[in-house]
C-alpha positions in Angstrom: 149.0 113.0 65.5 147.8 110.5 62.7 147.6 108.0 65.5 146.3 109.9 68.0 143.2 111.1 66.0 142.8 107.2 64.8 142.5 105.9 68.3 139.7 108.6 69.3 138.2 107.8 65.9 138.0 104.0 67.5 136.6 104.5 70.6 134.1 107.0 69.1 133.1 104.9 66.5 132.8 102.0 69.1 131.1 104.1 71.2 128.3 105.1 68.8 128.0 101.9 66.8 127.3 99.7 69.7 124.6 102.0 71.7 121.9 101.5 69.8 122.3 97.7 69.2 119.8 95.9 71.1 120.9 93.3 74.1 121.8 89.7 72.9 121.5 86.4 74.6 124.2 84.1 74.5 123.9 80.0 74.6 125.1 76.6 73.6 123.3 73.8 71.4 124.2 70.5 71.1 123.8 68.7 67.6 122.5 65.1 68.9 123.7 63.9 65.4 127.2 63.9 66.1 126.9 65.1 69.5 128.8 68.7 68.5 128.3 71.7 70.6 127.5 75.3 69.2 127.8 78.6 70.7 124.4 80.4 70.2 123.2 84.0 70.1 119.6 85.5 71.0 119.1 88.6 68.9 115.9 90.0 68.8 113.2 87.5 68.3 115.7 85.1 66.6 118.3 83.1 67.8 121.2 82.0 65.8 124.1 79.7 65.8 127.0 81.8 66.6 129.2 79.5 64.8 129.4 77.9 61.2 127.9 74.6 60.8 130.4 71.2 60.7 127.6 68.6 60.2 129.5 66.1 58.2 127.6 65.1 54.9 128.9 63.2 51.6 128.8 66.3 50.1 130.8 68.7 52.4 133.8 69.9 52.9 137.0 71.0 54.7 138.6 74.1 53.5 142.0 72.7 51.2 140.7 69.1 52.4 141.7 70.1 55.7 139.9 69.0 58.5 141.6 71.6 60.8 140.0 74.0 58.7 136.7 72.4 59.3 137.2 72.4 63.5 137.8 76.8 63.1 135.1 77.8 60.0 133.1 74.8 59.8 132.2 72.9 56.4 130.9 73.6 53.3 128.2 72.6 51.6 126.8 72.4 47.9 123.0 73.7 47.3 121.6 70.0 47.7 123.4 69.5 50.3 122.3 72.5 52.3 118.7 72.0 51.7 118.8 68.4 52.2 117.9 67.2 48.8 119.6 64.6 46.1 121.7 66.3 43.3 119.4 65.1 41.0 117.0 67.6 42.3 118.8 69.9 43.5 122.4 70.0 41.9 124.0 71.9 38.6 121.4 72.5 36.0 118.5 70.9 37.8 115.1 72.5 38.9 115.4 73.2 42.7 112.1 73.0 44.5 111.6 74.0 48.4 108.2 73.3 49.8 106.4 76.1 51.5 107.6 77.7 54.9 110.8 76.5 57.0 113.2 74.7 54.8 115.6 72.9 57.8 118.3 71.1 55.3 121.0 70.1 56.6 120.3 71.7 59.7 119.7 69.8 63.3 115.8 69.2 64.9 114.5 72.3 65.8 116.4 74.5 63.3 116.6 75.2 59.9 118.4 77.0 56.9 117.3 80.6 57.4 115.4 82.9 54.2 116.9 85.5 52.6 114.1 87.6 54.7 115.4 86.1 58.1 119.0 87.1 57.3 117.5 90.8 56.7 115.7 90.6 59.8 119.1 90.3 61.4 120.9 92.6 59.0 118.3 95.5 60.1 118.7 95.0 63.7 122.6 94.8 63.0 122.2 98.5 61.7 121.3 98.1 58.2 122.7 96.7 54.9 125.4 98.7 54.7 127.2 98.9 58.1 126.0 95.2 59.4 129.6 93.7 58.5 130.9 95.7 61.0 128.8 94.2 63.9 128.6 90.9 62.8 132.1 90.5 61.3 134.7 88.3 63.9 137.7 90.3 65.5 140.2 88.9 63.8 141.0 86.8 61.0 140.1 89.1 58.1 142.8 90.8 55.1 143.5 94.2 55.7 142.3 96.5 53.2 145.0 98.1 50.8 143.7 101.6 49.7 145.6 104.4 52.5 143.6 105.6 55.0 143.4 109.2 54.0 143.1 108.5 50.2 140.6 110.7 48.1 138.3 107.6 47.7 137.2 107.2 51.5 137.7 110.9 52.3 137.6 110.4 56.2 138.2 113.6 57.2 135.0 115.1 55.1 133.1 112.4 56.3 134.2 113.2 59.8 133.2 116.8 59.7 130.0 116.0 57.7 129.3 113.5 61.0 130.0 116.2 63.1 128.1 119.0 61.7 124.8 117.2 60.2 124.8 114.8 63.6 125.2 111.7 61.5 126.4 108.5 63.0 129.7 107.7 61.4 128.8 103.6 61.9 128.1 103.6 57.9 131.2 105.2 57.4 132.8 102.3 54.8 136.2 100.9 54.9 138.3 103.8 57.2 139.6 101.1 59.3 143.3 99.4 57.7 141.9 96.3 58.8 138.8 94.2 57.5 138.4 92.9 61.1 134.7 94.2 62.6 133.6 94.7 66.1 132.0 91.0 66.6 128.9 93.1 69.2 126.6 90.4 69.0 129.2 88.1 68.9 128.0 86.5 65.6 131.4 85.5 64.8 131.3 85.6 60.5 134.8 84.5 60.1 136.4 84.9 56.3 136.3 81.2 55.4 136.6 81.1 51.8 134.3 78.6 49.9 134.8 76.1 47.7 135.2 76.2 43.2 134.6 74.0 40.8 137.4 75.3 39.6 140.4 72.5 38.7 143.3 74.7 39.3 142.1 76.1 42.5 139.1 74.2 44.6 139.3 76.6 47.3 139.9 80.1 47.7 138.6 83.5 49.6 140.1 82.5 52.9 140.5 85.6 54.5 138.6 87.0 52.0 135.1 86.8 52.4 132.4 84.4 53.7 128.9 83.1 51.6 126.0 81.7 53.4 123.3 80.0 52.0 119.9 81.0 52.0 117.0 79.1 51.6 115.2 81.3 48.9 115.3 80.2 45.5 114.9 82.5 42.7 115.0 81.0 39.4 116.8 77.5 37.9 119.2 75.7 40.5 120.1 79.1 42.4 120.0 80.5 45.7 120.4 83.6 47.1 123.3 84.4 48.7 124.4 86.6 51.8 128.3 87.8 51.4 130.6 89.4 53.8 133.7 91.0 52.8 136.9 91.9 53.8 136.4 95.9 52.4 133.8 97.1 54.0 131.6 96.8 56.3 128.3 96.6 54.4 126.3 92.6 53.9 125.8 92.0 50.2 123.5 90.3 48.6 122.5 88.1 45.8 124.4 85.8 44.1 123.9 82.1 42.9 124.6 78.3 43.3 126.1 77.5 39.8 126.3 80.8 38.2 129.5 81.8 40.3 133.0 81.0 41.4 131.4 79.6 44.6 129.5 76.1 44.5 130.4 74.9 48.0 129.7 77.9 50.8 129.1 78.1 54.3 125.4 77.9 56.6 123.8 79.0 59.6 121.4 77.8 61.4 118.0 79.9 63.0 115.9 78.2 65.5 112.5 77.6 64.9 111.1 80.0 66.9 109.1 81.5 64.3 107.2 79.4 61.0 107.5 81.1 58.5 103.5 82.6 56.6 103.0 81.1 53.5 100.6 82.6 50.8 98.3 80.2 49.4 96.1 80.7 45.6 93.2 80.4 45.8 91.4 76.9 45.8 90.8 75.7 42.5 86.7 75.3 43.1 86.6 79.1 43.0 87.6 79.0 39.1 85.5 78.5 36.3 86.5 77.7 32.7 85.0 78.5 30.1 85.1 79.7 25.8 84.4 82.8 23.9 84.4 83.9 20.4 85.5 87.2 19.2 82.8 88.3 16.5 85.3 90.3 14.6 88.0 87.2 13.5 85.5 84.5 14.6 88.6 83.2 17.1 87.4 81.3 19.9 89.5 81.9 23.5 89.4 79.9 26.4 88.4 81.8 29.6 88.9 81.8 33.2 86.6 83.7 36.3 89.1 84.1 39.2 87.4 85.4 42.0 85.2 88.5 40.9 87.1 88.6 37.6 86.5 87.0 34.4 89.8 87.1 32.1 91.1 85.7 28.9 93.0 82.6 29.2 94.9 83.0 25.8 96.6 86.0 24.8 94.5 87.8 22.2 95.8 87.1 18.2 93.6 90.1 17.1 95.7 91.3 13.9 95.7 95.6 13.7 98.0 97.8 12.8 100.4 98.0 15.6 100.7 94.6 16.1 103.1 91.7 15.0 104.7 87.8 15.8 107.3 87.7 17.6 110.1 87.1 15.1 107.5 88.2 12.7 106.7 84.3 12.4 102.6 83.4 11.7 103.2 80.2 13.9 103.9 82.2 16.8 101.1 84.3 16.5 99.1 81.3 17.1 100.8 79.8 20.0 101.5 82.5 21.6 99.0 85.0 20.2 99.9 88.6 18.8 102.1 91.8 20.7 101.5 94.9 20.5 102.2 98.4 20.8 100.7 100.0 24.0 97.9 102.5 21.8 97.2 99.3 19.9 96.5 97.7 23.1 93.9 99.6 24.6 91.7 99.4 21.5 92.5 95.7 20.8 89.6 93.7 22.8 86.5 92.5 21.4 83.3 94.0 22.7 82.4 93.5 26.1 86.0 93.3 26.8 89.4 95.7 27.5 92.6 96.3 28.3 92.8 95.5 32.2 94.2 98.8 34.5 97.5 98.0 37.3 94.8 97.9 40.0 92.3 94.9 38.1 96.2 93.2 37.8 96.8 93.9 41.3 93.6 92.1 42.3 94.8 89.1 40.0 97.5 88.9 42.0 95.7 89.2 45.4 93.3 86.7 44.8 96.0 83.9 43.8 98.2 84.4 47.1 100.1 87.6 46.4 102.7 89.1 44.5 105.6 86.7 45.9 103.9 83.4 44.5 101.8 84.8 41.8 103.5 83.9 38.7 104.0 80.4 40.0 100.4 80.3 40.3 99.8 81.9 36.6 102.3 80.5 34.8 101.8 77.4 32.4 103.2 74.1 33.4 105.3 73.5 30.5 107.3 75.6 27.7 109.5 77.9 29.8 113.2 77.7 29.8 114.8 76.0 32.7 113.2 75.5 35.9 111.0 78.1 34.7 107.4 76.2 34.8 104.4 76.9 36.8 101.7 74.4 38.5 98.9 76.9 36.4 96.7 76.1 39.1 94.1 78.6 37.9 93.8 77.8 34.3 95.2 81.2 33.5 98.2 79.8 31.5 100.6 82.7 31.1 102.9 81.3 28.0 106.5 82.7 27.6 105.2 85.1 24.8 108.5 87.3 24.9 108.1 90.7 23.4 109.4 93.3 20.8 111.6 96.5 21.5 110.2 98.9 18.9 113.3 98.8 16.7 112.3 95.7 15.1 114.3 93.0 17.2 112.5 90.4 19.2 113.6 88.8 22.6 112.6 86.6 25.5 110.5 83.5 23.7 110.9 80.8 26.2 111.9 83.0 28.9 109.7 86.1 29.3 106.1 87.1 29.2 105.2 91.1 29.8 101.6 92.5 29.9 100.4 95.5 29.3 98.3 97.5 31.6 96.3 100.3 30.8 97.6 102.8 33.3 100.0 105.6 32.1 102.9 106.0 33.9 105.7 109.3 33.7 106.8 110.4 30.5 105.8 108.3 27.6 105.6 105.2 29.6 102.8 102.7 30.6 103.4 100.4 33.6 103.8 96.5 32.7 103.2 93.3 34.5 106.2 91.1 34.1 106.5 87.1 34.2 110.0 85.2 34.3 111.5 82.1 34.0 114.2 83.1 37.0 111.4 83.8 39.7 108.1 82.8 41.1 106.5 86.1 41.6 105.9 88.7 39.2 107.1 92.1 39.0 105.6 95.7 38.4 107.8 97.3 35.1 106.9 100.4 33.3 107.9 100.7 29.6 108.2 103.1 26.9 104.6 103.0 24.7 106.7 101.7 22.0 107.3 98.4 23.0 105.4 95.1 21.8 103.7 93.4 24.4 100.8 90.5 25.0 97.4 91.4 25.5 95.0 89.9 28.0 91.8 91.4 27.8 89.2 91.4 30.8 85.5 91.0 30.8 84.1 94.5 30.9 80.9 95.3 33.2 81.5 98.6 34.9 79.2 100.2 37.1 76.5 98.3 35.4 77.8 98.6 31.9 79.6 95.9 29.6 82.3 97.8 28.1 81.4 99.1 24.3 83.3 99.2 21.0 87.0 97.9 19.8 88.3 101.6 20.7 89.0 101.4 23.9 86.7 104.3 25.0 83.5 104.3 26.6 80.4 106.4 25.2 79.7 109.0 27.5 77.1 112.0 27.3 79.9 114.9 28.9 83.5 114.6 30.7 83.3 114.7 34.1 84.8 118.2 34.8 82.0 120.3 34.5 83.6 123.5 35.4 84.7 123.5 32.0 83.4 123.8 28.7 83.4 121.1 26.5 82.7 120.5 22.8 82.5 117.0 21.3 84.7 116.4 18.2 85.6 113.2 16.1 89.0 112.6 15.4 90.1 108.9 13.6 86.6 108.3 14.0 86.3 108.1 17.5 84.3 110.3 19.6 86.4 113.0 21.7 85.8 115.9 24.3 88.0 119.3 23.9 88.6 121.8 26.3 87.8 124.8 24.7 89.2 127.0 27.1 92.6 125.2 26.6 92.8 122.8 24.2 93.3 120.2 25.6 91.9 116.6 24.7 90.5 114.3 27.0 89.3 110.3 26.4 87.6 108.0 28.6 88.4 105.1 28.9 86.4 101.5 29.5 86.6 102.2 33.2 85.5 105.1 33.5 88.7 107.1 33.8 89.2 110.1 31.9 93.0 109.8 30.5 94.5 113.1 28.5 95.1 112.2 25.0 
């Protein structure tokens, strides 16, 4: 019976999984290198190598030294080798640098080493992240998986009914297949070939296993992202690194270049102007920067108040790297004229540089972060790896890290935070507990005609908005406030103009 309800299980799932792939193309290439001949697949807009590449390189190799093994998976490659550039560049330890748009590597004319985002591209149109392994995944070849097929952890008959009654397609439905094998409908053909250790005792291993490919997206110092298949399931994982794992030596695939990849581009430098000013309350001079419409700090602001510290509670790196603080300390920390920048004026930073992806390349200094963690500072903005403090006294990330605080709230207790790394060129929206020590950059305030008034981080204003309610002004720490009357509650506003409840 067991068997009987497996085999209509098969067909079904076949059935289903492979209706709503799109048509492929198939073809051959020929590598004029060597003169080797690849089987090809269209899929969508991007065509592929349907089979592993066996360019032979000085740094490649057979599977056990075995060039048998090399003739069925194809060869592996280190990270240098796969993008095509020295060891000293490119190998253990060293700072890995791609230039902008396709990356070919070690790939023939007229193809090159696809992006993380091209190998999603095809992961989509496969079905998705977790059911692409299925489609992709050769017909044969792969371990079977272990765990029995009607165990409590995969739970096929629930997931059966659930498919049944809800209309769900069972093609996500992980490991309920014995075998790892997958269908192979586009005829992709990801064999489990292993990949190559630096590991003494055992050089090679995985065969049957799994398969890594290389991608040509660097995120942080000498690694690469990765994209896995396995022999348990049938999802495409993700991630991974050049050096930092058991694999050094994995597989590629090549994509035609069909399509060149966009590149965002900062801004060019003549739109920048440098220039100084001195904060009347310390007599500290700060270098600043206009970028675009926006005229920032260029220094992190060293304005001592309560709520504020060095990092390791050390005066020197107060004056490298300026003070943190706690987020209330923040918004009443900029001199006159200036304040505490919201996410949107961030945002803007961003979009006027070239863009979230390439931003913190762009922002960063070009020297005094860890590893490969410089960046060309081609504004003059000079974002220094500050690192911060986690409210309980302990310090982290000098050398590595630099967080800024905005001045929009986020949920419960929490304000959101722009984030700078040493392991990637971007930067990253965080939201952290108001608690926290963070950097300060203040921005040149003139808003709606006004320069931004007073250390307090609130703006004079004659009523609250909300005029539907009545309002009585009160002082509180010395600062001017607006209270609800009818309910109690208190209001502020702040430099730009929003009202924020206190």
């Amino acid at each position: 019976m067991k068997f009987l309800l497996l085999c209509f299980l098969g067909l079904f799932l076949f059935a289903c999984d492979n209706a709503s792939l799109p048509k492929v193309t198939l073809g051959t290439m020929t590598d004029s290198r060597d003169g080797q001949t690849y089987k090809t697949v269209k899929i969508g807009s991007q065509t592929w190598m349907a089979q592993n590449l066996n360019y032979k390189t000085d740094s490649s190799f057979c599977y056990n030294d075995d060039t048998s093994k090399c003739a069925k998976y194809g060869r592996f490659y280190t990270l240098a080798n796969a993008v095509d550039k020295p060891e000293s560049e490119c190998g253990k330890g060293k700072a890995c640098r791609l230039p902008p748009g396709n990356v070919q590597g070690v790939c023939p004319s007229g193809w090159h080493l696809p992006s993380k985002a091209e190998w999603n591209s095809l992961i989509v149109a496969a079905g998705g992240i977790s059911s692409a392994g299925k489609v992709l995944k050769s017909t044969s070849g792969w371990e079977k998986n272990k765990e029995p097929l009607f165990s409590k952890q995969y739970n096929l008959l629930g997931k059966i009914l659930d498919a049944i009654i809800f209309a769900r397609p069972l093609r996500s439905l992980d490991n309920w297949l014995v075998s790892g094998n997958g269908s192979d409908a586009f005829s992709f053909s990801v064999f489990p070939v292993g990949c190559r250790t630096d590991i003494k005792e055992m050089p090679y291993y995985s065969e049957g296993w799994q398969t890594n490919f290389w991608t040509s997206s660097i995120s942080g110092c000498s690694s690469a992202e990765l994209v896995s298949f396995h022999y348990d399931g049938f999802g495409v994982g993700g991630g991974g690194t050049a050096y930092g794992d058991a694999c050094t030596a994995n597989s590629v695939r090549c994509v035609k270049d069909e399509n060149v990849r966009k590149v965002e581009k900062p801004v060019d430098p003549i739109e920048v102007t440098v220039d100084s000013m001195t904060d009347s309350r310390d007599g500290q001079t700060y270098k600043t920067v206009k970028i675009g419409s926006q005229t920032w700090m260029a220094q992190n602001l060293n304005y001592e108040m309560d709520d504020s510290y060095c990092n390791h509670d050390d005066a020197a790196n107060c004056t490298k790297y300026g003070r943190i603080y706690k987020w209330n300390a923040a918004n009443s920390a900029c001199p006159e004229g200036w304040y505490l920048p919201s996410k949107a004026e961030w945002d803007t930073l961003f979009a006027t540089v070239g863009g979230d992806s390439i931003a913190g390349k762009v922002l960063k200094s070009s020297s005094g972060w860890y590893a490969c963690g410089d960046g060309t500072d081609a504004v003059s903005f000079s974002v220094l790896p500050a690192g911060y403090g986690d409210g309980n006294g302990e310090f982290w990330g000098k050398g590595s890290d630099a967080n800024f605080w905005s001045s929009t709230k986020a949920d419960s207790g929490r304000s959101f935070v722009v984030e700078f790394g040493d392991w990637f060129n971007g930067v990253k929206l965080r939201e952290h507990m108001y608690d926290y020590e963070f950097p300060v950059r203040c921005l040149k305030g003139k808003i709606s005609g006004k320069s931004a008034k007073s250390t307090s981080g609130f703006a004079a204003r004659s009523s609250p908005n909300d005029s539907r309610r009545k309002w009585v002004k009160k002082k509180h720490d010395g600062l001017s406030r607006w209270q609800n009357l009818q309910d109690g509650e208190n209001w502020r506003t702040n430099l730009d103009g929003r009202e924020s409840e206190l």
